[in-house]
C-alpha positions in Angstrom: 23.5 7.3 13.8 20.8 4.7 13.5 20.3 2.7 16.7 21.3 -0.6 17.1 19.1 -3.4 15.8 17.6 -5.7 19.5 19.7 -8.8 19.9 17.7 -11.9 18.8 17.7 -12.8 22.2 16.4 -9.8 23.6 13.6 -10.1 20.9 12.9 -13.5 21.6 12.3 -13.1 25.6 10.2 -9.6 24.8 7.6 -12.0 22.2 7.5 -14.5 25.5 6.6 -11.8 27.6 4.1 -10.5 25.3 2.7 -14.2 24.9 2.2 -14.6 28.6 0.2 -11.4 29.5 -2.0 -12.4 26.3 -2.4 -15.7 28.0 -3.4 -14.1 31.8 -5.4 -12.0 30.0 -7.3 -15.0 28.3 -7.1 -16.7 31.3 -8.7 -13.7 33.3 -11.7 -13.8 31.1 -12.2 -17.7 31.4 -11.9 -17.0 35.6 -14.3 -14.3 35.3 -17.2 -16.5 33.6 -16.3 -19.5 35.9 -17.2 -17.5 38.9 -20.3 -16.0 37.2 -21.1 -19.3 36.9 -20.6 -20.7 40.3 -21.9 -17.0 41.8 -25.0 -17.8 40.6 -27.8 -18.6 43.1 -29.7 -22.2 42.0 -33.2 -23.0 44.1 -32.6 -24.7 47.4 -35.8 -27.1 47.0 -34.3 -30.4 48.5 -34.7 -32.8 45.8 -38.1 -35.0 46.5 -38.5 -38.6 46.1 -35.1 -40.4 47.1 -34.6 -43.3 49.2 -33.5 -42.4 52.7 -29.7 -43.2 53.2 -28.8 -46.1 54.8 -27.6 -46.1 58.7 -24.1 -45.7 59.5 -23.5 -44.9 55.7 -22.2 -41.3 56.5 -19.9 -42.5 59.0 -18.4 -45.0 56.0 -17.8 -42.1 53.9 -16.0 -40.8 56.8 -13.5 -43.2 56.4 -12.3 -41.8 52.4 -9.3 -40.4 53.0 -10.5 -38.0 49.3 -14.1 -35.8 49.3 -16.6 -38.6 48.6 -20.4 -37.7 47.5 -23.1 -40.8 47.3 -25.1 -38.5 44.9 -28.9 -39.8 43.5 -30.1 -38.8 39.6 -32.7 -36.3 39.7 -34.6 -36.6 36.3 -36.4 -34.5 34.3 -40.2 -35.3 33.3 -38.5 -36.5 29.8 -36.6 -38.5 31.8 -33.2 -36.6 30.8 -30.5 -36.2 34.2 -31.0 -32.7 35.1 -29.0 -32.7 38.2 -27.6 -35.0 41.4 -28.8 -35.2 44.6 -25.7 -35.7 47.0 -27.3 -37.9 49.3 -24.6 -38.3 52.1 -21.1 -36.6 52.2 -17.7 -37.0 54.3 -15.9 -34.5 55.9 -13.4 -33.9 53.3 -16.1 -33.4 50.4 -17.6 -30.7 53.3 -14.3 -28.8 53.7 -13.5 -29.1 49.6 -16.9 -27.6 48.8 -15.7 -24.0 49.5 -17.7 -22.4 46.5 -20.7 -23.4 48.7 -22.4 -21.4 51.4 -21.5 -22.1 54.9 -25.9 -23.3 55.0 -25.4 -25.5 52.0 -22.7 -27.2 53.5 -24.4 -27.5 57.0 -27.5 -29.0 55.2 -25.2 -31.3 53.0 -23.8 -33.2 56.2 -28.1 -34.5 57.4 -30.0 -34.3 54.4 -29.9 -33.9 50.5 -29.3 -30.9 48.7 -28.3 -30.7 44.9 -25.1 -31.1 43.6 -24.8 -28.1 41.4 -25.1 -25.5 44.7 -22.5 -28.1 46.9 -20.4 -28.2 44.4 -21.6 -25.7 41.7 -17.6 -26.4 39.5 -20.1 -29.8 38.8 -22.2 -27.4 36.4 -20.4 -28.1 33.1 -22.7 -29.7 30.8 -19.7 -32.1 29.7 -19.8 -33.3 33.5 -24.0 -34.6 33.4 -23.1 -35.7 30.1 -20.2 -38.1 31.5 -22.4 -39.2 34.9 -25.1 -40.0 32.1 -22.5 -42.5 30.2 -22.4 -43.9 33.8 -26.1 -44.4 35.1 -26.7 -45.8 31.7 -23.6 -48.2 31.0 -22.9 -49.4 34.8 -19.4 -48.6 33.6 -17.2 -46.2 35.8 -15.7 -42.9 34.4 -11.6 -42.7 35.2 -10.6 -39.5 36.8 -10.5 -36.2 34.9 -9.7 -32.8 34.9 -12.3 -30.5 36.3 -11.8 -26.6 36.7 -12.2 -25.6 40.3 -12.6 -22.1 42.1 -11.4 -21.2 45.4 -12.6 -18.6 47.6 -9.5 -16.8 49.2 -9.4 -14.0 51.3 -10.3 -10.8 50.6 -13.0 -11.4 48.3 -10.4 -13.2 45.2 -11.2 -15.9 43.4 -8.3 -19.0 43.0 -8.1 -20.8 39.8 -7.7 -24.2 40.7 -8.4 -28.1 39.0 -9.2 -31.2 40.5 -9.7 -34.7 39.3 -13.2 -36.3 39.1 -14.1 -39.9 39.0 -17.3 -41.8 39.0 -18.2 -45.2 40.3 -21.9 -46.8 39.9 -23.5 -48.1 43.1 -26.9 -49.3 41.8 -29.0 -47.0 40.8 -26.6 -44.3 42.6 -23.2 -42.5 42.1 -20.3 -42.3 44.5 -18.3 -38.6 43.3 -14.9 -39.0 44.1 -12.4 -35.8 43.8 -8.5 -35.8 44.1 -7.3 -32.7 45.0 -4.7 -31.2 42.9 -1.0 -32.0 43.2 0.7 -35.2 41.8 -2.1 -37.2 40.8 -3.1 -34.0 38.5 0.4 -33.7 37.8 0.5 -37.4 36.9 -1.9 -37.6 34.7 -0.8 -34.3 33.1 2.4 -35.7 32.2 1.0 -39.1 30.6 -0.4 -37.2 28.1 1.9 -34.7 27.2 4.3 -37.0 27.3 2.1 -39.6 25.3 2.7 -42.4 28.0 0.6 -44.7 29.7 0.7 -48.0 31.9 -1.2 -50.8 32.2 -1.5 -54.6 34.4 -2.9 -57.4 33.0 -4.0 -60.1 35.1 -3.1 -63.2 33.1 -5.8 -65.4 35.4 -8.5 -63.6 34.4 -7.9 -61.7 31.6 -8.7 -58.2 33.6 -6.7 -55.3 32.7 -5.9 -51.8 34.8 -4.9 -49.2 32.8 -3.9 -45.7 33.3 -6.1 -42.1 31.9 -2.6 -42.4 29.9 -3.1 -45.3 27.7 -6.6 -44.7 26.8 -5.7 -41.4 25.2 -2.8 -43.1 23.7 -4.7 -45.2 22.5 -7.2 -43.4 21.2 -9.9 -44.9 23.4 -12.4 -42.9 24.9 -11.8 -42.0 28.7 -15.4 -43.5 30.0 -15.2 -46.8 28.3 -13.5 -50.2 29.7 -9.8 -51.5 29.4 -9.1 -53.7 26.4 -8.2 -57.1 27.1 -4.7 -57.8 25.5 -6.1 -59.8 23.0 -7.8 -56.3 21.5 -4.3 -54.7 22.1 -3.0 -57.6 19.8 -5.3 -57.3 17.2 -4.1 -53.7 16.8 -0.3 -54.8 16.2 0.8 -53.9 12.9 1.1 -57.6 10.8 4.5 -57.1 9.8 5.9 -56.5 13.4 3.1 -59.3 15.3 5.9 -61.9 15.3 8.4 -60.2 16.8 6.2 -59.0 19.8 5.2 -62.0 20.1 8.5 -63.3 20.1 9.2 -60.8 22.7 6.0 -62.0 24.9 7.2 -65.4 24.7 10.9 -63.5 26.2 9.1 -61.6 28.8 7.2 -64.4 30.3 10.5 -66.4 30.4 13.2 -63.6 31.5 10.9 -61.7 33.1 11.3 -58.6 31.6 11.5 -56.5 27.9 12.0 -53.3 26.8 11.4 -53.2 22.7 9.2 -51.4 20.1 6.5 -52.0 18.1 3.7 -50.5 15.8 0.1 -50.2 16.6 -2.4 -49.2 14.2 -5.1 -46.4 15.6 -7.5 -42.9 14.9 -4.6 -41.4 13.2 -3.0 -44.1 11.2 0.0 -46.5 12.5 1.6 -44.9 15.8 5.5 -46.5 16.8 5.2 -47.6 20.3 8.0 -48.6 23.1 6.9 -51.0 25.2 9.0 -51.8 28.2 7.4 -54.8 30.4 7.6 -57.0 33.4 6.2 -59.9 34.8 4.2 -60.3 38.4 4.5 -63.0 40.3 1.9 -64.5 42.7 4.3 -64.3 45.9 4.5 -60.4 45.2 8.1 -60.4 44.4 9.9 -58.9 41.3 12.9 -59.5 39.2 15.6 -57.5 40.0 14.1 -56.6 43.6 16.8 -58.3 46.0 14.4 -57.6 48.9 11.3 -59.7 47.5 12.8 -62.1 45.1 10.0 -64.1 42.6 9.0 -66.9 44.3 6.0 -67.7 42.7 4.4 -68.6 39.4 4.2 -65.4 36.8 0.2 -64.0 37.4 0.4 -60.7 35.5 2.2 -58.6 33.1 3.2 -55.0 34.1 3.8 -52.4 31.3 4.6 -49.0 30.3 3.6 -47.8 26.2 4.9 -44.8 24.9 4.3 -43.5 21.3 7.5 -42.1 20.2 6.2 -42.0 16.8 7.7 -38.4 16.6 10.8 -39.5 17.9 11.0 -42.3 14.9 10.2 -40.3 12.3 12.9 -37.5 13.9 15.6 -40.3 13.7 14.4 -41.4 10.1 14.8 -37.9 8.7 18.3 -37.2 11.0 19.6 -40.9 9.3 18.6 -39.7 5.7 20.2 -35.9 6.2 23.0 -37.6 7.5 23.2 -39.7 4.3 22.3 -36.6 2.0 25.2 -34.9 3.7 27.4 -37.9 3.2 26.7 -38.4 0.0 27.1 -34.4 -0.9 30.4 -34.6 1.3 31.8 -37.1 -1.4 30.6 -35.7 -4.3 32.3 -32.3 -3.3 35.3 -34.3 -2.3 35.2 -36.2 -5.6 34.6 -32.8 -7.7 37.3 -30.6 -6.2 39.6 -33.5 -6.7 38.6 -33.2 -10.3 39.2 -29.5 -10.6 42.7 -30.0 -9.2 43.9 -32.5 -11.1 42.2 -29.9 -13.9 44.3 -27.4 -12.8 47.2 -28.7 -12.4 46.5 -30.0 -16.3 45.9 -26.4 -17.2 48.8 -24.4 -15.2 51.9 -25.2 -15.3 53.8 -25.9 -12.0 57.0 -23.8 -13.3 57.1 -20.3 -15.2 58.4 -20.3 -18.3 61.7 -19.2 -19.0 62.4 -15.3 -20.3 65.8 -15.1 -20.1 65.8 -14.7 -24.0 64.2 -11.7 -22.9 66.7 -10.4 -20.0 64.1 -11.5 -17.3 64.8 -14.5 -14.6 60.9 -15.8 -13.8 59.6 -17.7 -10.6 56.0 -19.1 -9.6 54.6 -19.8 -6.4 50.9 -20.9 -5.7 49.4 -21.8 -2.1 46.1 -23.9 -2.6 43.5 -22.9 -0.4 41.9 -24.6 2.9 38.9 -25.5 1.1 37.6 -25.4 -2.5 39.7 -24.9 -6.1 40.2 -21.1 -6.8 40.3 -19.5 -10.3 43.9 -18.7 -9.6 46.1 -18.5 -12.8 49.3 -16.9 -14.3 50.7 -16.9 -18.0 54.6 -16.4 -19.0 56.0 -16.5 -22.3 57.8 -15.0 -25.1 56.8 -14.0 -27.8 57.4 -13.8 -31.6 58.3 -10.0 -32.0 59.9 -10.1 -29.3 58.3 -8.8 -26.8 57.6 -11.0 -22.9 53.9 -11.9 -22.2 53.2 -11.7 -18.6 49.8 -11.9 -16.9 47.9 -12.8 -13.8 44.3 -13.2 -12.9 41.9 -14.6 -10.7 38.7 -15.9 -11.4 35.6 -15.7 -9.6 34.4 -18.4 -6.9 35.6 -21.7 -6.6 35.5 -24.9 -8.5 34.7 -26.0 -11.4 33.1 -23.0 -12.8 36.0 -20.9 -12.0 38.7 -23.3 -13.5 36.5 -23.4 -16.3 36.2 -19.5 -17.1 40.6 -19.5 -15.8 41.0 -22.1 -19.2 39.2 -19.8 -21.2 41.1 -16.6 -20.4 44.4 -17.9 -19.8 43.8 -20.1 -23.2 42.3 -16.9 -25.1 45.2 -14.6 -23.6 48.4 -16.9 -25.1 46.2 -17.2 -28.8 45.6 -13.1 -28.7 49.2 -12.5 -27.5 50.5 -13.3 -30.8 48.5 -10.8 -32.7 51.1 -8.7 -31.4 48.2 -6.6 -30.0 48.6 -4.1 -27.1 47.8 -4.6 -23.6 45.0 -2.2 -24.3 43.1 -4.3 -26.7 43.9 -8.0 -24.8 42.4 -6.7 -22.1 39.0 -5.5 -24.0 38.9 -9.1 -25.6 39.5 -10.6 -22.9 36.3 -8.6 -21.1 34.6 -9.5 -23.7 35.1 -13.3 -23.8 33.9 -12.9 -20.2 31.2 -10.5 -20.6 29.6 -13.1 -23.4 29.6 -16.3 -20.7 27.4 -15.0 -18.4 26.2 -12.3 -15.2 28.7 -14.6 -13.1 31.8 -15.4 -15.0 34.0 -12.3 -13.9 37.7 -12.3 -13.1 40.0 -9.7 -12.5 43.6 -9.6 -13.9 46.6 -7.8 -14.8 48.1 -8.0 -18.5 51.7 -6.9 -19.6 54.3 -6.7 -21.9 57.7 -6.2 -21.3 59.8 -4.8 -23.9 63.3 -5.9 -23.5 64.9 -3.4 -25.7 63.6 -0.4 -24.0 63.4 -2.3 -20.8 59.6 -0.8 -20.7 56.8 -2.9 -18.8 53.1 -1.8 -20.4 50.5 -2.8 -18.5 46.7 -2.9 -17.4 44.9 -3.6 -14.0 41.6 -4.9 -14.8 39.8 -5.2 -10.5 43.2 -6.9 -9.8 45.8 -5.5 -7.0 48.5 -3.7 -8.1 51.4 -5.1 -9.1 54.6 -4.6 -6.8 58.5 -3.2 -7.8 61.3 -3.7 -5.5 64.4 -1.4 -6.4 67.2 -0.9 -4.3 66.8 -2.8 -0.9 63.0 -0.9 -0.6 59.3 -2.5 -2.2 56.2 -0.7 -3.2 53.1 -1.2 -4.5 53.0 0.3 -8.4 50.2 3.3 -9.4 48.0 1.4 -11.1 45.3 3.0 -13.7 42.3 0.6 -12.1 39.5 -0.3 -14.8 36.7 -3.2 -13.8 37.1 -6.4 -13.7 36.4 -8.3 -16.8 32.9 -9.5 -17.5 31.3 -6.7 -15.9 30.5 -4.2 -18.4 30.8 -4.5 -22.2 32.6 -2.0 -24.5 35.1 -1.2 -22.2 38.7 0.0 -22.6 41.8 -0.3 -20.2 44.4 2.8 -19.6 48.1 1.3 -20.1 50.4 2.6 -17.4 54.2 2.1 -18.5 56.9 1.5 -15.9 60.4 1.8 -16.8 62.7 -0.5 -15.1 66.5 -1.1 -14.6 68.5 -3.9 -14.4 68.0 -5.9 -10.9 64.3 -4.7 -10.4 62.0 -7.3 -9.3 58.3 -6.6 -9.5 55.6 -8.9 -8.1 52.7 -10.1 -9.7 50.2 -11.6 -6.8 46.2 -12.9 -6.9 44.5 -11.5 -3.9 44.0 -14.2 -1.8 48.1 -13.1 -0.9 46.8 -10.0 0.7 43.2 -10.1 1.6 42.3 -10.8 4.9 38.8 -10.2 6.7 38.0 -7.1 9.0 42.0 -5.7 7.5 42.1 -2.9 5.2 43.6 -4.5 1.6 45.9 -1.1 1.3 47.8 -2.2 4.1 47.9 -5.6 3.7 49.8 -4.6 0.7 52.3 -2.5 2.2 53.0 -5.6 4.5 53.8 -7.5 1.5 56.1 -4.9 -0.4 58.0 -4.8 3.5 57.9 -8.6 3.5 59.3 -8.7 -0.4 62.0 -6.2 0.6 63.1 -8.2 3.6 62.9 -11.5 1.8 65.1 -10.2 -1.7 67.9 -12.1 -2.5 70.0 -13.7 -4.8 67.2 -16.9 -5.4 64.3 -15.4 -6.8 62.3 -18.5 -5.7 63.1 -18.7 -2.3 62.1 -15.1 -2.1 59.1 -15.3 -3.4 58.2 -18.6 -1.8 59.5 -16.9 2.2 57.2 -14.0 0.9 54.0 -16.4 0.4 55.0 -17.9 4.0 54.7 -15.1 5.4 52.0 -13.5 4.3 49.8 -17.0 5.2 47.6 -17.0 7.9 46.8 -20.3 10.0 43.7 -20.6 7.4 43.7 -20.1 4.3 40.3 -19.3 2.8 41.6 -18.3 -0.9 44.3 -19.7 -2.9 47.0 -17.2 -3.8 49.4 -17.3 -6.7 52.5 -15.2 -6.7 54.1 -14.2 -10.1 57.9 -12.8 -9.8 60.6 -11.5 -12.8 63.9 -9.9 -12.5 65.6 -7.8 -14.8 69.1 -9.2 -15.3 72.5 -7.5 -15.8 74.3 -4.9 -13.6 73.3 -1.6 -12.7 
């Protein structure tokens, strides 16, 4: 016995698991070149030709509550930065700088030593290419991300990060470094969650913004805040009057929460923009504690791109009108093929009681959809009673169409006088000729009243069933395929001989089929339910019999067929 195939979910968690030791392993190989890197021993020459520190500035740097570094450039005889001289150090940069020797840290507290062995994490050539941006612009560099490496004990090696910032002091450098936590964390989350803030000083014109909005923005980390009237100038046209419009309502109410569309690096972005106003006395609206007191100085705001989100909606709002607008052409269709059906079947069987037989129909529509449900009853010229059910395949308008065809093509054939043999090979054929999926199954018979003889063939369709003194069962039938299927094919007549007050049951399967139950026995529930339902009405019978054998849903339609043989036994 084959073994059982994994659960999706159990597949699912074993490709995480896979994923993540692919990742430790990558991550192994990065940590393994980091230390390399930082294990490896640079010259101790104190850098030569630096201005002495100036007195008491140690004792200053004491005072940073973060490590702080006053580093010097040390230039190349091109002139290119090569390194930093950390000039003067607090106590916190001292007791960060763990990669360094405990003699490199002693130095680094009374004289200079060079950066890259106090704090050899500074070696990236992505760092001296930032602190060159500074020296040469005068322009600070916002905090970033810079990996860091931890000696622990017993000789391992901790993968940490820490954030970096740079702020010109002449011809100098103060290093700042945050420690890892929420200020990582923070900045982390601005971009993966593509937000940023920002406060503009309306005096002045200066603007503070967050590592956040520059990425946002597309701006590049080391350069300066754009005034607002940049920020402006990258509004969409279309949408500049209503943000300006909603300016005009956040400098009024004191506060806004809209969206707008900013044009950027990668085309036009959709931001939310949710504002409020500063005052000079330090209060805010909506803070009961320090009400606004004072004239509006500043605006305070938070950007997010939620282009993704906009598009998300769009596409959600247009499958929700694609599904709308399928919903009612469906609706509108199997309305159609009902009213088609209806058109094409009659509501009532014919009557046969020129024949000796008493006829009733019953059909139960099903939950969903048009079936290919349909019956045909009539007598005919020599004779003879036509009788016939079938069902064709799917639902809809395809099957009504193929049920017109047969049921119209059975009642011209009929009066060939023909047997059951050959109207059924016709019939296949008709079928066969529309197409791979127009197949229905069906049985055809004749009754002969003289001889009291029913002749008839099961073409795929369940077996017809004869109730005869107070017990039902289901007739042998001599089973050939459903029509359409193959061509040239022939149909075995079987011949039942019945007797006055025999009732026999013609029935689509939608009566009996039901899934994950065995079709044989539904069957012999419905001869049991057609035994205890027989009475004198043959159409209340047959209509307690459908009752019964309905389930609380019904997924097919199911028709129901019924003749009697009159006169006594």
């Amino acid at each position: 016995m084959p073994d059982p195939a994994p659960e999706p979910g159990a597949a699912a968690s074993d490709r995480l698991r896979r994923t993540v030791a692919r990742l430790r392993r990558e991550h192994r190989s990065r940590h393994d070149v980091l230390a390399a890197t930082a294990a490896t021993a640079l010259p101790m020459e104190p850098p030569q030709g630096l201005r002495p520190v100036e007195p008491g500035l140690r004792e200053l740097l004491d005072a940073v509550p973060v490590p702080a570094v006053l580093t010097a450039p040390v230039t190349g005889a091109d002139g290119t930065l090569q390194d930093l001289a950390a000039l003067a150090v607090n106590l916190a940069a001292v007791s960060y700088a763990e990669q360094a020797g405990p003699s490199v840290r002693e130095q680094a507290v009374h004289s200079p030593v060079p950066l890259q062995q106090f704090f050899p994490a500074l070696r990236e050539r992505r760092v001296l290419t930032a602190l060159t941006d500074v020296l040469r612009t005068g322009r600070p560099m916002d905090a970033r991300t810079v990996d860091w490496l931890r000696p622990r004990p017993g000789g391992r090696i901790e993968h940490r990060r820490a954030l970096l910032s740079a702020h010109p002091c002449g011809d100098r450098i103060l290093l700042l470094l945050e420690r890892e936590g929420e200020q990582v964390l923070a900045v982390d989350a601005q971009r993966i969650a593509r937000v940023g803030w920002a406060e503009w000083n309306l005096l002045d014109g200066r603007m503070e913004a967050s590592p956040g909005l520059f990425d946002l923005l597309g701006l590049p980390a080391t350069g300066p805040a754009p005034p607002l009237t940049a920020l402006l100038g990258r509004v969409v046209p279309a949408v500049l009057p209503d943000l300006l419009r909603d300016f005009d309502r956040l400098l009024s109410d004191g506060g806004v929460d809209t969206e707008t569309a900013l044009t950027g690096p990668t085309g036009v972005r959709r931001i939310r923009l949710a504002a409020e106003t500063v005052r000079a006395a330090g209060g805010r609206p909506g803070d009961p504690a320090r009400p606004p007191d004072g004239p509006v100085v500043g605006v305070r705001a938070v950007l997010q791109d939620i282009t993704d989100l906009v598009e998300s909606r769009r596409r959600l709002r247009y499958q929700e009108s694609e599904t709308l607008r399928e919903r009612q052409r469906a609706d509108a269709e199997e309305e159609i093929v009902r009213r088609l059906r209806a058109a094409l079947v009659p509501r009532a069987a014919a009557s046969l009681t020129g024949c000796g037989l008493e006829t009733a129909v019953a059909y139960r529509p099903a939950e969903a959809g048009v079936g290919g449900d349909w019956y045909k009853c009539r007598a005919l010229p020599d004779g003879p009673a036509l009788l016939a059910i079938g069902d064709a395949r799917g639902h809809g308008l395809d099957a009504v169409a193929l049920m017109s065809r047969l049921r119209h093509a059975l009642g011209g054939l009929a009066f060939t006088g023909a047997l059951v043999e050959d109207l059924g090979a016709w019939l296949n054929e008709i079928a066969y000729d529309d197409g791979p999926e127009s197949t229905a199954t069906a049985v055809i018979a004749r009754y002969y009243p003289d001889r009291r003889l029913l002749r008839w063939i099961c073409a795929g369709h369940p077996p017809p069933v004869l109730y005869r003194d107070g017990r039902a069962r289901p007739l042998t039938a001599a089973v050939g395929p459903p029509f359409g299927v193959l061509s040239d094919t022939r149909y075995t007549a079987v011949e039942t001989v019945l007797a006055p007050g025999d009732t026999v049951l013609l029935y689509t399967d939608g009566l009996v089929e039901r899934r994950h139950e065995d079709i044989d026995v539904r069957i012999a529930v419905l001869a049991d339910a057609a035994a205890s339902r027989a009475g004198a009405d043959l159409q209340a019978c047959i209509d307690a019999v459908v009752r019964d054998m309905s389930g609380p849903r019904s997924e097919d339609d199911a028709t129901v067929l019924a003749f009697r043989v009159a006169g006594p036994r």
